[in-house]
N, C-alpha and C positions, 0 to 999 in steps of 0.2 A: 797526346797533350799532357804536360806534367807542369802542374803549377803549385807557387808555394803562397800561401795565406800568410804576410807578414804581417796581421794584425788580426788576432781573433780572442776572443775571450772564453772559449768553450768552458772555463771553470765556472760562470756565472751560474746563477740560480733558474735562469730562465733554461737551462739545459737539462738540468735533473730530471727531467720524466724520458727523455727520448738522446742522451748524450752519445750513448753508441751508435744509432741510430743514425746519427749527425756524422756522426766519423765514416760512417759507411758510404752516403749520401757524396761527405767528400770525397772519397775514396772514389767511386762510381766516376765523381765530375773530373779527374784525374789531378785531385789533389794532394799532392804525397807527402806537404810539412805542412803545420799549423803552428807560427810562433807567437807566443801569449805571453803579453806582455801583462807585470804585475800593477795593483794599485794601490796598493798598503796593506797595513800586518793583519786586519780584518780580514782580506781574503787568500794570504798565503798558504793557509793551508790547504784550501780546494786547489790553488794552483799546484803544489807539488804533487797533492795527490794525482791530479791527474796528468801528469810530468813523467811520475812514478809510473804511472798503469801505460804509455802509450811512449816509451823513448822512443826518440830517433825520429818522432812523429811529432809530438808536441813538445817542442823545445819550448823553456823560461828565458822572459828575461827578469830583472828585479830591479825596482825602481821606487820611487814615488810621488805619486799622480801628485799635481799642482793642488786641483783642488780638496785633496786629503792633508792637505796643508792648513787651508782657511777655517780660522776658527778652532784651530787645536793646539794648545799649548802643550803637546811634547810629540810635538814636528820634526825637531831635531833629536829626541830617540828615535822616531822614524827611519829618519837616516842615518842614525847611526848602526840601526839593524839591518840596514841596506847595505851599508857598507859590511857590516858583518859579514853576511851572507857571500856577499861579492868576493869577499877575500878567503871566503872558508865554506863552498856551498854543500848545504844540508845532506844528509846521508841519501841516498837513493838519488840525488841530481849532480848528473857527470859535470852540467857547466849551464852557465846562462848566456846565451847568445847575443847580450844586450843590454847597456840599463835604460832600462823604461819600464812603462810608458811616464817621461818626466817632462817638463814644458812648463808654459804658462798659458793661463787660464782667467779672466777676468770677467766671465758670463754671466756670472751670478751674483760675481761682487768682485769689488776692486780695492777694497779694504786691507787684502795683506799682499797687493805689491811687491812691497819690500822682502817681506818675508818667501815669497814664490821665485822673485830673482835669484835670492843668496841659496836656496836650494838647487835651483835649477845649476847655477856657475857650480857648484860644491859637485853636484855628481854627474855634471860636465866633464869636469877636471879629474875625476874620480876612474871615471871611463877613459881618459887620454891615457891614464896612468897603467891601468888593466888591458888597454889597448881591446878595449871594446868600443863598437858601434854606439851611440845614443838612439829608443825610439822619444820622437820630440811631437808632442801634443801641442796645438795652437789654437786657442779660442777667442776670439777678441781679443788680441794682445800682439798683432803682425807688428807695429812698430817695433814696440819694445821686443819681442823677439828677435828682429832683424840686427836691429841694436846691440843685442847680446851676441849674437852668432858673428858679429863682423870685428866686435870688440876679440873673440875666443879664436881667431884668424891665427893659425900657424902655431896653436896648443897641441896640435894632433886630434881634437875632437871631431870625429863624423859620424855619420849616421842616415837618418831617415826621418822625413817630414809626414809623421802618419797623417792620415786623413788630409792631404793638402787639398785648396779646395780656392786658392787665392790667385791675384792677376802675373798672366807673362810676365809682368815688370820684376815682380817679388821673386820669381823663380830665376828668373837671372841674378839678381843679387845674390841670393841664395846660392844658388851654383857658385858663382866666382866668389864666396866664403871661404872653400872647402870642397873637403870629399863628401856629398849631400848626394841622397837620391830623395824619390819622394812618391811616395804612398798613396794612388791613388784606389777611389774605393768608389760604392755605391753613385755617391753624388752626380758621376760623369754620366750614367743612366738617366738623372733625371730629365723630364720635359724641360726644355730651354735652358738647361745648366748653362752658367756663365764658366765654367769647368773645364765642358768639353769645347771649347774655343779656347783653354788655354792649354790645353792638351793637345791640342794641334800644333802648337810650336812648342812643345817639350820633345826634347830628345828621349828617343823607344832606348837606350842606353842610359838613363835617368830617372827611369822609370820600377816601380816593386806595385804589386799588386796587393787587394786586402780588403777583408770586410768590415773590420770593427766591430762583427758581430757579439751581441742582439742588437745593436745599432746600425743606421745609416742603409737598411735593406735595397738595396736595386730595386729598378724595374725592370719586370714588371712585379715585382714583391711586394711594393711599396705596403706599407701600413700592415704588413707581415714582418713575425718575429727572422734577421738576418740570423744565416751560416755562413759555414766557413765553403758550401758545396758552390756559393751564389759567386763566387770569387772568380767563375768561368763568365759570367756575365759581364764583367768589368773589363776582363780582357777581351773579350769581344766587342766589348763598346768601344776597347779604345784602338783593335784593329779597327773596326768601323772606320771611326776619325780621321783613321794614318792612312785607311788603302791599303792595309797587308791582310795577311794572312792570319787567324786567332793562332794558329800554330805557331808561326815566327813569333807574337808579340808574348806567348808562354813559354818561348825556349827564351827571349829578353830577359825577360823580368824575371825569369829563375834564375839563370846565370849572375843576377844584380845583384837577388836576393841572397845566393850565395856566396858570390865577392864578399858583399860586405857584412853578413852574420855566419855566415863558415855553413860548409858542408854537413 
C-alpha cells in the first residue's frame, strides 16, 4: 500500500520532540509523500526547513491561511511574500506543489469578510496563472465559498477541498465548478459522522486522502496528538464505506493525489 498525506503539518511545534520519529511511523504505514501546506510568514521557516532536510517526501505549498488574515493590518504584505515565493522559490526548495492552505474561515469571527474574499480570489487567480492546484480551507463560510468557486468557473483554478466534511448536495456543486477533488481526513472515523454518508456517494476518483495533523486525529486516536502515519486509517474507513479493498482506495487517491499536485 503506498499512500500520500495531502495535508499534514509535520513543521508544527507539537512535532519537535519525536519529528523523525513520525516520518518513520509514516513510512512503516506505507506513507511515501507528506505535502505541507503553509500558514504565514511566522511559520515558514520551520516549513522550508523541513522541505530542506526530507525532498521528495515533504513537498510545500505556499499560501496564506484565512485566518492569518484577521486582524492584521499587513495581510497584503503577506501575500505579496506569497506571491514572491511563488514566482522565485527559496534556495534549497525545487517547487511548491500548491498555493495553500488558503480559503475562508469565519469560526472565530466574521469581521474581515471582505478582506478573506479579496485574498482568497487574488491567490485564486495567482495559481490559475502558475498553473498550480489551490489547497482550499473551509470553516463556516460553505455558502460564500460556493459562491466564490462558481463565480471563478472557467479561470483555470483547481484544486482540493482539504478537510471536506460538508453534504452530497455541496459536493456536487462543487465538482460541476471545476477540476476539484477533495480531502477527506480523520472526521469520516468518527462515531456517526454525517461524513461518512456523504462519502458513500462521492466518487473513489474524487477523492485525496489526509490528516491535518496535529488536528482532526481518527479513530480510534481520538483526543490523541494526529500523524501523517494515521492517514492509513482514513483509507480504510472509506474502503469500509465503498466495499473495496483499502489497497484499491490507496492506489485511488495517490494516483488523485498525483494528477493534481504532480509527481
Amino acid at each position: 500500500m503506498y499512500l500520500t498525506d495531502t495535508h499534514s503539518h509535520l513543521y508544527d511545534p507539537a512535532f519537535d520532540d519525536d519529528r523523525d520519529a513520525c516520518l518513520e511511523r509514516a513510512a512503516a504505514a506505507g506513507v511515501g509523500r507528506l505535502l505541507q501546506p503553509a500558514i504565514d510568514s511566522e511559520s515558514h521557516a520551520r516549513l522550508f526547513d523541513l522541505c530542506r532536510r526530507e525532498p521528495g517526501r515533504c513537498i510545500p505549498m505556499m499560501g496564506l491561511h484565512p485566518t492569518s488574515i484577521n486582524d492584521n493590518p499587513r495581510w497584503r504584505d503577506e501575500l505579496a511574500l506569497v506571491e514572491q515565493y511563488l514566482r522565485r522559490p527559496p534556495e534549497g526548495i525545487a517547487r511548491f506543489c500548491a498555493v495553500g492552505e488558503i480559503g475562508l474561515d469565519f469560526h472565530w469571527s466574521a469581521d474581515f469578510k471582505r478582506e478573506q474574499i479579496e485574498a482568497f480570489r487574488r491567490q485564486c487567480l495567482l495559481a490559475a496563472e502558475l498553473g498550480l492546484p489551490v489547497a482550499v480551507h473551509t470553516r463556516d463560510a460553505w455558502p460564500e465559498m460556493i459562491a466564490l468557486v462558481e463565480e471563478l468557473r472557467g479561470t483555470g483554478v483547481r484544486g482540493v477541498f482539504h478537510a471536506f466534511a460538508d453534504t452530497a448536495e455541496n459536493y456536487r456543486r462543487l465538482r460541476a465548478a471545476g477540476d476539484f477533488l477533495f480531502g477527506i481526513g480523520g472526521v469520516v472515523t468518527f462515531r456517526k459522522s454525517a461524513l461518512a454518508e456523504t462519502v458513500r456517494e462521492m466518487e473513489l476518483d474524487d477523492l485525496v486522502v489526509e490528516t491535518d495533523c496535529p488536528y482532526l486525529t481518527p479513530a480510534p486516536h481520538r483526543g490523541e496528538r494526529n500523524e501523517s502515519a494515521y492517514v492509513r486509517l482514513v483509507c480504510e474507513k472509506i474502503a469500509e464505506l465503498k466495499g473495496l479493498a483499502p489497497d484499491q482506495v490507496a492506489a485511488a487517491t495517490t494516483a488523485n493525489a498525483e494528477r493534481m499536485f504532480g509527481r
